[in-house]
C-alpha positions as CSV (number, residue, x, y, z in Angstrom):
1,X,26.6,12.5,-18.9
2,X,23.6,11.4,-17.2
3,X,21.9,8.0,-17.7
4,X,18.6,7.5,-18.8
5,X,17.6,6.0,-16.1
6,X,19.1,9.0,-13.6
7,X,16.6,11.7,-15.8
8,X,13.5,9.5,-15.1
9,X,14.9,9.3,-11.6
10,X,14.9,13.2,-11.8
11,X,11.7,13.6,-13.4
12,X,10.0,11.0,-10.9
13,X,11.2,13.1,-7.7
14,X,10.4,16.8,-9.5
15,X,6.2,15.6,-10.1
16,X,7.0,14.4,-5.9
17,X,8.2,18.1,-5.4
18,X,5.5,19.7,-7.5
19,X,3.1,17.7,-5.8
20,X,3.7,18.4,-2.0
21,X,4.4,22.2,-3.9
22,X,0.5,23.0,-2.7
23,X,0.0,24.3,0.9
24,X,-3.2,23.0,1.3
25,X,-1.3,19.1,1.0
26,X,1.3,20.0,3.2
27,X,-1.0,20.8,5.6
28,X,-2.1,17.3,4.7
29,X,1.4,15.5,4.7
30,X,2.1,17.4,8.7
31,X,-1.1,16.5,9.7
32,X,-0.6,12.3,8.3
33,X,3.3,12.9,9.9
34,X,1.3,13.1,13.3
35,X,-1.5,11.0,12.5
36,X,0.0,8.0,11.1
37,X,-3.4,6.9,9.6
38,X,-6.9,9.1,9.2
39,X,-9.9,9.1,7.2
40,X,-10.8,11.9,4.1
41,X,-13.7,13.2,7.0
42,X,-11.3,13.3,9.8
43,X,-8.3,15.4,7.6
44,X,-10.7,17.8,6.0
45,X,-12.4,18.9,9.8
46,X,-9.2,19.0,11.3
47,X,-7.5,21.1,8.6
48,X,-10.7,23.1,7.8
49,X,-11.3,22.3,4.4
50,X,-14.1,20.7,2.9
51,X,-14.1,17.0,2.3
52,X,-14.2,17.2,-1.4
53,X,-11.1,19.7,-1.5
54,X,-8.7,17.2,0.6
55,X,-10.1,14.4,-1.8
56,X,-8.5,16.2,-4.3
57,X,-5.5,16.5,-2.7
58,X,-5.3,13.5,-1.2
59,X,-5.8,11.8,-4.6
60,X,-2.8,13.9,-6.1
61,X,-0.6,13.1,-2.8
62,X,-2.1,8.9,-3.5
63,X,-0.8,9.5,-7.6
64,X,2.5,10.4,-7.0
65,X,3.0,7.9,-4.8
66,X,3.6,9.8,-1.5
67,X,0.0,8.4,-0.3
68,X,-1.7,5.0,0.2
69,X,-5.6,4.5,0.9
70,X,-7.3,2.1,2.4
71,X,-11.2,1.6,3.0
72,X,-12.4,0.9,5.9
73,X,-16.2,0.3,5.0
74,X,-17.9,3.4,4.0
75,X,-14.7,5.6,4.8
76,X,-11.3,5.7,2.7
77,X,-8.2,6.4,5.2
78,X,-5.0,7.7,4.3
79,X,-1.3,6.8,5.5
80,X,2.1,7.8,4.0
81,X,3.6,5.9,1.9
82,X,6.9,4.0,2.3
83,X,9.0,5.4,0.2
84,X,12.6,6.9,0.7
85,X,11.6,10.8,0.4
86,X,9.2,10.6,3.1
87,X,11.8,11.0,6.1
88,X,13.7,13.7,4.3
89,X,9.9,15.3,3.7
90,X,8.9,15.2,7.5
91,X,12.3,16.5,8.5
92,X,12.1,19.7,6.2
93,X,8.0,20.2,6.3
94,X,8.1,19.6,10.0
95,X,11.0,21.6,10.2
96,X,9.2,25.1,9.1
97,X,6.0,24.6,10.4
């Protein structure tokens, strides 16, 4: 039988899944895998999106908690977050690209 706590555990990682789901953020999550650290500007000329489209993303990657932003005066910079599914991420994005 499977605990309460297991389904939100399930629930939790399945939003994580849906969210990297989008090829446009995993574009994003290689990109940060290299990077480390970069700013909204910096991701969206790089990747060749506009800056208000990676925003978006980048706010969806920051809400599931695979993202953390920082600002850095005028600029907000992005870095993964340290959480457990982010080495099994880069080894199966990575992986395929």
């Amino acid at each position: 039988m499977v605990t309460k706590k297991e389904t939100q555990n399930i629930e939790n990682l399945a939003k994580k899944i849906q969210a990297v789901g989008d090829p446009s953020r995993l574009k994003i999550l290689c990109y940060l895998f290299d990077a480390k650290k970069a700013c909204v500007s910096d991701i969206a000329e790089s990747l060749d999106m506009s800056v208000a489209i990676a925003s978006h993303h980048l706010q969806t990657l920051v809400k599931e908690g695979l993202l953390s932003s920082v600002r850095e005066g005028k600029r907000v910079c992005y870095l993964l977050a340290d959480v457990m599914i982010m080495s099994d991420l880069k080894k199966f994005i990575c992986k395929y690209k």
